[in-house]
C-alpha positions in Angstrom: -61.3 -94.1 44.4 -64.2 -96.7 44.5 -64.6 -99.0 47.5 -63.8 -102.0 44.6 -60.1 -100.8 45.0 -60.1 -100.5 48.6 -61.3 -103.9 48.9 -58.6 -105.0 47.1 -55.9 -103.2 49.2 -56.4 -104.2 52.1 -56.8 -107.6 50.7 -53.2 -107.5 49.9 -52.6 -105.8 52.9 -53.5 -109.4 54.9 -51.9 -111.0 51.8 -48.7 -109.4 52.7 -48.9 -109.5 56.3 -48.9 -113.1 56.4 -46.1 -113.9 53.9 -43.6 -111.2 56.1 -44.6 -113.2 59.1 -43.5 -116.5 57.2 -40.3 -115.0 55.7 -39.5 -113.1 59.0 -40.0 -116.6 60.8 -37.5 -118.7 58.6 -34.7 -116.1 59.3 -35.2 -116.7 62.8 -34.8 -120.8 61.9 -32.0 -120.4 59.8 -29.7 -117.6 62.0 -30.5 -119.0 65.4 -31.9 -122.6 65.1 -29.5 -124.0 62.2 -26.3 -125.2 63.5 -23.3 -124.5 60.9 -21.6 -127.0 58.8 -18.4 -127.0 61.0 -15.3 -127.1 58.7 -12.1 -128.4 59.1 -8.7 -126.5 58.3 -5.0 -127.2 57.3 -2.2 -126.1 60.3 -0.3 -123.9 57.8 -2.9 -122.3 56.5 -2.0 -118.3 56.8 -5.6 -117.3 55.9 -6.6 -118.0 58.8 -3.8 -116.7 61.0 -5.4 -113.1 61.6 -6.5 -112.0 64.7 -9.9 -110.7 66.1 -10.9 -107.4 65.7 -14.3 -105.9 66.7 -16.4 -104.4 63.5 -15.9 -101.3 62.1 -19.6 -101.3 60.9 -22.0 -102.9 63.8 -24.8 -104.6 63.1 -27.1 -101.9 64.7 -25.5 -99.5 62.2 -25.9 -101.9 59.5 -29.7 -102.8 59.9 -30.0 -98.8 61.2 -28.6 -97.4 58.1 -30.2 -100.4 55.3 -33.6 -99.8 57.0 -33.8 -96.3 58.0 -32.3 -94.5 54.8 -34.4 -96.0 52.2 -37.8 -95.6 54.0 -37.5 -92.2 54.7 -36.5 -91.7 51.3 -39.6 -93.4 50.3 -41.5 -91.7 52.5 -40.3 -88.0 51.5 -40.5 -88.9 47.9 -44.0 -90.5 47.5 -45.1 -87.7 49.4 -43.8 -85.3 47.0 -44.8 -87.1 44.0 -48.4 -87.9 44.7 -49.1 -85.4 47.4 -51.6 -83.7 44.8 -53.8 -86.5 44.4 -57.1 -85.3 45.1 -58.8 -89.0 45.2 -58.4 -90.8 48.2 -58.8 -94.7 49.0 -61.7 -96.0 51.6 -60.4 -98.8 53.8 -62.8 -99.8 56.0 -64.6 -96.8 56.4 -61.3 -94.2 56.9 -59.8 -92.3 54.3 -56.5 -93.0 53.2 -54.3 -90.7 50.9 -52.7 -91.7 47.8 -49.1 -90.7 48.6 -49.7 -93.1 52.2 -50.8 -96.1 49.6 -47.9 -95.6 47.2 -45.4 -95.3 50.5 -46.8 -98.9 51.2 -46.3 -100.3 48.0 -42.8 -99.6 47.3 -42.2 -100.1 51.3 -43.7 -103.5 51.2 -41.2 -104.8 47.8 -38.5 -103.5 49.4 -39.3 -105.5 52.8 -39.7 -108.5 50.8 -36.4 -108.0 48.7 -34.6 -107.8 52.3 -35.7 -110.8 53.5 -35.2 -112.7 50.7 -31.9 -111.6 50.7 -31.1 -112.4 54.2 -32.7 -115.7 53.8 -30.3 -116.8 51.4 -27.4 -115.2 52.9 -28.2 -117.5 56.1 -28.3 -120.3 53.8 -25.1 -119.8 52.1 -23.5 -119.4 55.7 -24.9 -122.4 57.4 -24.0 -124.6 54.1 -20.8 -123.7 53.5 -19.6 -123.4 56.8 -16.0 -121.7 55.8 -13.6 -120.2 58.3 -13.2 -116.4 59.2 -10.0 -115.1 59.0 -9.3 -115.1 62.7 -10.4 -118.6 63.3 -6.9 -119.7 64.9 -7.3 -116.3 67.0 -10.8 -117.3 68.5 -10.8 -121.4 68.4 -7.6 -121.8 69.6 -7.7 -125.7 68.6 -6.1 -127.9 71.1 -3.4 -129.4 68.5 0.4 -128.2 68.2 1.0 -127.5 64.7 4.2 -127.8 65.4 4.4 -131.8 65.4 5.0 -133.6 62.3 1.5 -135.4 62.4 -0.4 -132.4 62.0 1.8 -131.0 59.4 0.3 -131.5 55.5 -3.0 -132.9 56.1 -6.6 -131.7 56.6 -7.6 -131.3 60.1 -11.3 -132.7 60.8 -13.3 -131.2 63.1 -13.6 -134.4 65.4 -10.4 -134.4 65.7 -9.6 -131.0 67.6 -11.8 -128.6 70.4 -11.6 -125.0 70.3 -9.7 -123.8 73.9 -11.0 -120.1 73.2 -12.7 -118.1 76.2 -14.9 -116.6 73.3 -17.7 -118.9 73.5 -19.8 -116.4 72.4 -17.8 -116.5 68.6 -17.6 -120.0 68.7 -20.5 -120.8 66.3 -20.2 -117.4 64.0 -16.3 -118.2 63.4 -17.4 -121.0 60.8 -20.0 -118.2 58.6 -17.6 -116.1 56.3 -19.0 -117.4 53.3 -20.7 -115.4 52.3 -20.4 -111.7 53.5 -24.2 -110.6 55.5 -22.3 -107.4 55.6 -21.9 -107.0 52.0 -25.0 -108.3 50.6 -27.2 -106.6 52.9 -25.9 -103.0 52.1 -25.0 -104.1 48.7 -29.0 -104.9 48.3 -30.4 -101.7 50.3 -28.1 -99.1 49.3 -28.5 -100.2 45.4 -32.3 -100.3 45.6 -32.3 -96.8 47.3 -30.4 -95.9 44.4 -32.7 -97.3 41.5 -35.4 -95.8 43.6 -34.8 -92.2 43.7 -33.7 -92.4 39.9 -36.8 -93.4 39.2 -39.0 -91.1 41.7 -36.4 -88.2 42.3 -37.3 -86.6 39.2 -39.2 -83.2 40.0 -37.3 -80.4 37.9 -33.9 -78.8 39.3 -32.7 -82.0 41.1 -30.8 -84.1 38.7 -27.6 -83.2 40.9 -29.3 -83.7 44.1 -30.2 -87.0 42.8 -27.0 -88.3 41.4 -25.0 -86.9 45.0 -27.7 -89.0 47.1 -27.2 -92.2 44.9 -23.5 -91.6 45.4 -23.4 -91.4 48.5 -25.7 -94.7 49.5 -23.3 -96.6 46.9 -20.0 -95.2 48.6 -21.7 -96.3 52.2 -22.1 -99.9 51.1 -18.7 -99.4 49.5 -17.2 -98.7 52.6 -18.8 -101.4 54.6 -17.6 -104.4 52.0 -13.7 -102.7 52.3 -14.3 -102.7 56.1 -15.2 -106.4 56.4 -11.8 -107.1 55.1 -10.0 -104.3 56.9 -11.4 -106.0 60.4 -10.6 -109.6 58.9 -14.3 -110.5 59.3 -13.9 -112.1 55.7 -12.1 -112.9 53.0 -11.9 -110.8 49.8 -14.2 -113.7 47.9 -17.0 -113.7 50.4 -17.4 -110.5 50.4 -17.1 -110.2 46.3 -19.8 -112.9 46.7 -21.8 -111.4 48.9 -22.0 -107.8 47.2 -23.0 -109.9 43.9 -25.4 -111.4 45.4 -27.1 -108.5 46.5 -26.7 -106.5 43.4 -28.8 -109.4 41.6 -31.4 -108.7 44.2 -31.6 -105.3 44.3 -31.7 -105.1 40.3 -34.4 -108.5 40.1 -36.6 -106.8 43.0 -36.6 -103.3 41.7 -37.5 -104.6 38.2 -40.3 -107.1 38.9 -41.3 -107.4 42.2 -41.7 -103.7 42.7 -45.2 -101.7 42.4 -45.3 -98.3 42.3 -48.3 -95.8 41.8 -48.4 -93.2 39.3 -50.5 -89.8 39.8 -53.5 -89.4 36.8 -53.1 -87.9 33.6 -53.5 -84.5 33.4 -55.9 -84.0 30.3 -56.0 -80.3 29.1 -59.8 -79.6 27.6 -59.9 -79.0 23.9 -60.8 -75.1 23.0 -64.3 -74.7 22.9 -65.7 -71.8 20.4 -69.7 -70.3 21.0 -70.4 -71.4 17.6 -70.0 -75.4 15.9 -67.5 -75.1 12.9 -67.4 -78.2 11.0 -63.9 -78.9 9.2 -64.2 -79.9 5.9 -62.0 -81.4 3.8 -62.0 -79.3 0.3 -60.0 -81.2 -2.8 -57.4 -79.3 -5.3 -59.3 -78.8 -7.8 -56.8 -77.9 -10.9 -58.5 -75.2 -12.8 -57.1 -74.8 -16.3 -56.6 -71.4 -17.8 -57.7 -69.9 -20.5 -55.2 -70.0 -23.6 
């Protein structure tokens, strides 16, 4: 490829760069730096009632499994699909292969896509501010619900203090809505699916295809179900939370994502040692003698 094009990669490669820094820094703002609208509650609310339970799913296997699946998926497939590229791309004087270029395309949409979708997530947490399930388990407010003044009414949160050893819990008990958990798989596993139907296509892997794309579906499946199971959430956050990210996976897959496509093969036209010129004859209607 010409230097024009290399030019012009690794001008997006600086382009990019800097916006992942700036995306990357306003998660940092909005999960450690913005404190959560702190919500009130009702004494007899049951909701609420459930007690702690450490997660099924971590957050290391989370962000393990969202990150780690779909890149080596990218990486295997571009690989396979463009490894035959003869042409390579000069960026600053070093060769680069094709398959490494289209490996960084798709790699780079896809970071994007998951920061965008963690973005909002924090948002939506630090807005809303709704209880977990086991908010009564960790806060431990210092009111008796048991006396007729706190019966019936809403609670504020001026009004009660949280007597729970767990000061560690104290902020995340007011960010169910909506589920990380959900839309962060929901958003990974769903683009890892649209991915390898579209790149998985090489001859005699249609099943192989469809059993992958299964399973990364049934693994964010199993991580919204668990959410509920360790009453981290309640069933509408995390119905929120998995829409959520199947909007983004479908939106950033369709049009945010750049793939590279190998050349047309063109197969050379038969050549013959001598020039034959086709000519086009008219029917000519002859009549017959009567």
């Amino acid at each position: 490829m010409s230097q024009e094009t290399g030019i012009k990669i690794l001008r997006k490669l600086v382009i990019d760069g800097l916006f992942l820094i700036l995306l990357i820094s306003v998660i940092i703002i909005t999960s450690n730096l913005w404190v959560p609208y702190e919500r009130g509650f009702f004494c007899g609310d049951q909701s609420l009632m459930f007690p702690y339970r450490e997660d099924t799913v971590t957050v290391t296997m989370l962000r393990g499994f969202g990150l780690g699946l779909p890149v080596l998926a990218f990486l295997i497939c571009e690989w396979v699909y463009l490894r035959k590229e003869g042409s390579k791309i000069c960026l600053i004087n070093v060769s680069v292969p094709v398959w490494l270029v289209g490996f960084y395309c798709v790699l780079t949409s896809f970071a994007f896509g998951a920061c965008f979708i963690e973005i909002t997530t924090n948002i939506a947490k630090n807005v809303i501010g709704r209880l977990r399930p086991h908010f009564f388990d960790i806060c431990q407010p210092s009111i008796d619900c048991s006396l007729l003044e706190w019966q019936n009414r809403y609670i504020l949160p001026q009004e009660y203090v949280c007597q729970g050893t767990r000061l560690d819990r104290f902020k995340d008990m007011h960010m169910s809505f909506i589920s990380g958990h959900s839309s962060w798989s929901t958003f990974t596993m769903v683009y890892l699916a649209l991915y390898l139907e579209k790149r998985m296509s090489w001859s005699g892997t249609r099943v192989v295809r469809h059993t992958l794309q299964f399973i990364a579906v049934m693994l964010s499946w199993f991580t919204m179900l668990s959410r509920v199971s360790d009453f981290k959430h309640h069933w509408s956050d995390v119905l929120a939370g998995h829409l959520m990210g199947l909007a983004f996976a479908v939106l950033v897959w369709t049009w945010g994502t750049d793939l590279l496509e190998p050349k047309p093969k063109h197969t050379p036209l038969p050549t013959s040692p001598h020039n034959h010129e086709i000519t086009w004859i008219p029917n000519q209607q002859t009549s017959e003698p009567a």
